[in-house]
Structure formats: C-alpha cells, structure tokens
C-alpha positions as CSV (number, residue, x, y, z in Angstrom):
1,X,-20.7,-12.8,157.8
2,X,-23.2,-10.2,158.5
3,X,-22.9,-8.5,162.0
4,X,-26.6,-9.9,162.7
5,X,-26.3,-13.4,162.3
6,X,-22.6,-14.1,163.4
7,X,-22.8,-16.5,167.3
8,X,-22.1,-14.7,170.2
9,X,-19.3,-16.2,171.9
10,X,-19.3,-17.5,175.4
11,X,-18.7,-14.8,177.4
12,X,-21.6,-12.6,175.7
13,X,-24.0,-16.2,175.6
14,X,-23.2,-16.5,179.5
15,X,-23.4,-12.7,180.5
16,X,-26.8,-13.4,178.9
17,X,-28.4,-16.7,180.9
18,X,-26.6,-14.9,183.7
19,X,-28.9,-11.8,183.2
20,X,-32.0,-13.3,182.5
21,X,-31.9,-15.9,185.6
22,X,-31.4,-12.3,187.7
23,X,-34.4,-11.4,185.5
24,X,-36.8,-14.3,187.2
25,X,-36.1,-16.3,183.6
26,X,-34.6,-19.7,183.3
27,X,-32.3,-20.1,180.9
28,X,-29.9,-22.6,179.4
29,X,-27.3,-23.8,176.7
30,X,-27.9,-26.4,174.4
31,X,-24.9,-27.5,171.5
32,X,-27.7,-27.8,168.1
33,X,-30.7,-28.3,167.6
34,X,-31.1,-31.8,168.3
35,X,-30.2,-31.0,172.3
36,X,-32.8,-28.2,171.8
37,X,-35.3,-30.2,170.6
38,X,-34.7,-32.7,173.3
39,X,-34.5,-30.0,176.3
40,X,-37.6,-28.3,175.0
41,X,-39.7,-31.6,175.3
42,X,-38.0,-32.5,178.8
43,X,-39.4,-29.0,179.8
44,X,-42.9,-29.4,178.5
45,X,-45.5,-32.2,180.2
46,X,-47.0,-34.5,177.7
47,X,-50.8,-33.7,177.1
48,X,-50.1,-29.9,177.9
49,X,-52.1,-27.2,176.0
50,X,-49.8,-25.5,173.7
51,X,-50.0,-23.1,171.4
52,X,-46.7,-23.1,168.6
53,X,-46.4,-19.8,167.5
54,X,-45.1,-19.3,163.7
55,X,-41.4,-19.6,163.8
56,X,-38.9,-20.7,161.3
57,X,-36.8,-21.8,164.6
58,X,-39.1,-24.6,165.6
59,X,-39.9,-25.8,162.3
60,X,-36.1,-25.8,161.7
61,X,-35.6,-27.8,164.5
62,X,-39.0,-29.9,164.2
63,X,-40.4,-28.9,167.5
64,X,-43.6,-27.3,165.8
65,X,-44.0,-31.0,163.2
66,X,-43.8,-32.7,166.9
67,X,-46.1,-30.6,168.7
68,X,-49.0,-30.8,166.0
69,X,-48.5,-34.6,164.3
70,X,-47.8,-36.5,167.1
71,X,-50.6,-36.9,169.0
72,X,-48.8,-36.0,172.4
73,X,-49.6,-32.5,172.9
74,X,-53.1,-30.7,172.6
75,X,-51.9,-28.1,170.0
76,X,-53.8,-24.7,170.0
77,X,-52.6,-24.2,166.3
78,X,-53.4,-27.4,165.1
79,X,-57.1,-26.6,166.6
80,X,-57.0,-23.0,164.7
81,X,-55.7,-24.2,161.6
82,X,-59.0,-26.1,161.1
83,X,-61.4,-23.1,162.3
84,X,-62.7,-20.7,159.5
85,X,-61.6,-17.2,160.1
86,X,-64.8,-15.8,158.7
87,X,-67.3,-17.3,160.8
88,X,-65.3,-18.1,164.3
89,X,-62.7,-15.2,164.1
90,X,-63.8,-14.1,167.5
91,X,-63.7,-17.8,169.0
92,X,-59.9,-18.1,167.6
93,X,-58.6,-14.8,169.1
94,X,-59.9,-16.1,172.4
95,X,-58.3,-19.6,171.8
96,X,-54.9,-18.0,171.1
97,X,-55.1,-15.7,173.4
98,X,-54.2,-17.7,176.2
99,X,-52.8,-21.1,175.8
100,X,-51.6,-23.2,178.9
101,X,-48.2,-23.0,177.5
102,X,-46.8,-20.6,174.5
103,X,-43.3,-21.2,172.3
104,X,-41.3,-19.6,169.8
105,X,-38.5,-17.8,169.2
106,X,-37.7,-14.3,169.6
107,X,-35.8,-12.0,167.1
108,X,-32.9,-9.9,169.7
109,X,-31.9,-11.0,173.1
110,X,-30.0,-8.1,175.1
111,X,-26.8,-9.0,177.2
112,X,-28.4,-7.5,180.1
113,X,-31.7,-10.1,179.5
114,X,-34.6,-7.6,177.4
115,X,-36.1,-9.7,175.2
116,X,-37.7,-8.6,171.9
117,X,-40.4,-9.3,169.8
118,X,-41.5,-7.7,166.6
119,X,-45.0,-8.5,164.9
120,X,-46.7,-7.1,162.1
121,X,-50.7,-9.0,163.1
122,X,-49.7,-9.3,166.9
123,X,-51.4,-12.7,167.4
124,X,-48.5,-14.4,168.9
125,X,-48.0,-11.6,171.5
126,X,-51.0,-11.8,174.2
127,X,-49.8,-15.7,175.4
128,X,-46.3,-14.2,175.8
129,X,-47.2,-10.7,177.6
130,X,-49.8,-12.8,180.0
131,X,-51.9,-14.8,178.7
132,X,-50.1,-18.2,178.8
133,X,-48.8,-19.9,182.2
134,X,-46.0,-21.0,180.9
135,X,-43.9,-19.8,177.9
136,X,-40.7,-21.6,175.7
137,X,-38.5,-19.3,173.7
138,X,-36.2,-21.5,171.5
139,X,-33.2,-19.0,170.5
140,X,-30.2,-19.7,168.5
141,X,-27.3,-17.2,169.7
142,X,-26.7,-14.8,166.8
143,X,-29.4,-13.4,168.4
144,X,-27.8,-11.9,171.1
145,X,-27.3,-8.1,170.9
146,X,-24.7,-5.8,173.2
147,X,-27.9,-3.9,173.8
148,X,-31.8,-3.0,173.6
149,X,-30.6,-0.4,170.8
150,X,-28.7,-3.0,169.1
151,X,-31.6,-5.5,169.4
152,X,-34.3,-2.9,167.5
153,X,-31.9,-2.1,164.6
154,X,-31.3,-5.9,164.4
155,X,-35.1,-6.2,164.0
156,X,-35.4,-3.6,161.0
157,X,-31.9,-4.7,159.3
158,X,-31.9,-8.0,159.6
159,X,-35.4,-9.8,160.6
160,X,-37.5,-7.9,158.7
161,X,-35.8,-8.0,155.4
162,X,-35.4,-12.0,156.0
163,X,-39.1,-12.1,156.9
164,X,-40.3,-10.1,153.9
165,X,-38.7,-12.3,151.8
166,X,-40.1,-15.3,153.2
167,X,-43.7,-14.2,152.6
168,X,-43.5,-13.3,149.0
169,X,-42.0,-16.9,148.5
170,X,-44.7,-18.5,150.6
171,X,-47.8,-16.3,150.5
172,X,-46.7,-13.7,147.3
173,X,-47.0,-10.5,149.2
174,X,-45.1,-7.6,148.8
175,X,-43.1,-7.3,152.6
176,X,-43.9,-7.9,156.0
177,X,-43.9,-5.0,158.5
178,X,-43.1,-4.6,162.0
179,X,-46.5,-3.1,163.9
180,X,-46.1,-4.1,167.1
181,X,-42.8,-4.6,169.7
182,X,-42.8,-6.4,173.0
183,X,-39.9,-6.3,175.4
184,X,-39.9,-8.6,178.2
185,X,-38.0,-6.3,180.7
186,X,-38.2,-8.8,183.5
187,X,-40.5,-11.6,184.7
188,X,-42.7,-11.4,187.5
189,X,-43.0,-15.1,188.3
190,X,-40.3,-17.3,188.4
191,X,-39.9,-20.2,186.4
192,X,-42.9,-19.0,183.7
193,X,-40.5,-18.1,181.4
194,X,-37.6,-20.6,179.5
195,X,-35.4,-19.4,177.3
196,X,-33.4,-22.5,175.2
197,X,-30.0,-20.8,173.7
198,X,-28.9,-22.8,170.4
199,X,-25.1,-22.9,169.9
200,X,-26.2,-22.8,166.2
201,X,-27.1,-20.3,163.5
202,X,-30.7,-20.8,163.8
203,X,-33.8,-18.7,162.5
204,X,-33.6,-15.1,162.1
C-alpha cells in the first residue's frame, strides 16, 4: 500500500490527540465513519451557521448531504451555491469568510499536532485561520505524518495527484495546484478547534 495512505497505528494516532489537546485542540477517536458522523453532529448545535467546505471526507461520510438537505443546519454553502458569482462575487467572499462554524478535513496531521492545509483558490482557508468561531476537521488516520516535512511532501505526492485527478473527472480540467498552505501551529482558544480521527482509510 502506498506509504501515504496506509493507518497510523495507535501509538502514532494517540501521540497525535495527545499533541494537539497540549496544542489547545480537542481531539478524539472514532472506529468508521458512521461514529464520525454521529460524534460530529453531537459536537455541532442544531440550527448553527455552518459553512461545509469541499471535502471528499464529509461527502464520504454524508456529513456534507446532512448539513445542506436536511433542513437542520443553516448551511453557508447551500446559501452560495444559489448566488451568481458574476453579480454577488463580493457578497459571497464575505459570506464565506466567516461562518459561525467551519468543517472539513485536512490533508497531513503531524505527530507533534501541525495541521496542514493545501489550496489552490484559498476559499476554504479564512473560516479556518479566524474567521469562524468554531471549526470541525473530520480526519481519517492515514493522514498522520512522523512530521511537518513528511506532511508537505504528502501533500505534493499524494493529495495533489489524487485531487487533479478528481477535477478532470468532475470539472475536465487539466490538474489542480497547490497555491496556498496553512499550518495550524497551535490554537489560541481552547475548545474552537475539533479534530474527529477516523480509524478508516478516508479521503485523501
């Protein structure tokens, strides 16, 4: 199995949520992604603001199909899907800039808790950096890197070719590109942050 998508075992997953709760995150352990599904809407108030972010993780799991159809949640991206980009561009950056609450996944997790997010548009980052109160990150654990080095080349040999080869399928371009990386280091307020580890091969 390739090096980037085989689980971390439990030592590495618990060295992990051990560094990150040091790291003012909260972070737990969940068997599949039908625990995930069910800890992630434990965590988050019905009626909350909330903006999904694109993420083959959640729609894998069916947290993003949940979010938008069921009439529970006041979904950000269901409200942006129906703008026009041409006309109220400005009004949807400032709608996704900063959602009560923010979810997805991420693409490395470091064993001493750095966090990493690529993006080619960057539209999913502003909620996560600071813009959200409260942000979800739904992980499965062959994400978890030895370290921060590991995590970057995981993003260009692993994430990015998977990516790429999701948007020719679904949009016919050519390849994605990284643009834009954000590290969350640490947190500066406790309990903002939730991570959700998958025990499960989950997104890339």
């Amino acid at each position: 199995m390739d090096k980037w998508n085989t689980p971390a075992d439990k030592q590495a997953i618990e060295e992990t949520i051990v560094s990150l709760k040091k790291k003012n995150i909260d972070a737990y352990l969940v068997e599949n992604k039908e625990e995930a599904k069910k800890k992630f809407f434990e965590i988050l108030p019905q009626g909350a603001e909330i903006l999904n972010n694109s993420s083959v993780t959640l729609d894998e799991i069916g947290i993003s199909q949940e979010i938008m159809e069921s009439g529970k949640y006041n979904s950000v991206k269901k409200q942006l899907m129906a703008m026009d980009r041409k006309t109220q561009g400005r009004e949807m950056q400032k709608l996704g800039t900063a959602p009560q609450w923010a979810a997805g996944s991420v693409h490395a997790v470091s064993k001493d808790g750095q966090i990493i997010i690529a993006s080619n548009s960057g539209s999913q980052l502003p909620g996560y950096v600071y813009g959200a109160d409260h942000v979800i990150f739904v992980i499965g654990v062959q994400k978890i890197v030895d370290n921060f080095e590991d995590g970057i080349k995981r993003l260009y040999e692993h994430s990015l070719i998977l990516e790429s080869e999701r948007i020719k399928i679904a949009y016919g371009m050519d390849k994605s590109h990284i643009r834009r990386i954000f590290t969350l280091v640490e947190e500066a307020t406790p309990g903002r942050t939730t991570v959700i580890f998958v025990n499960e091969v989950i997104g890339y």
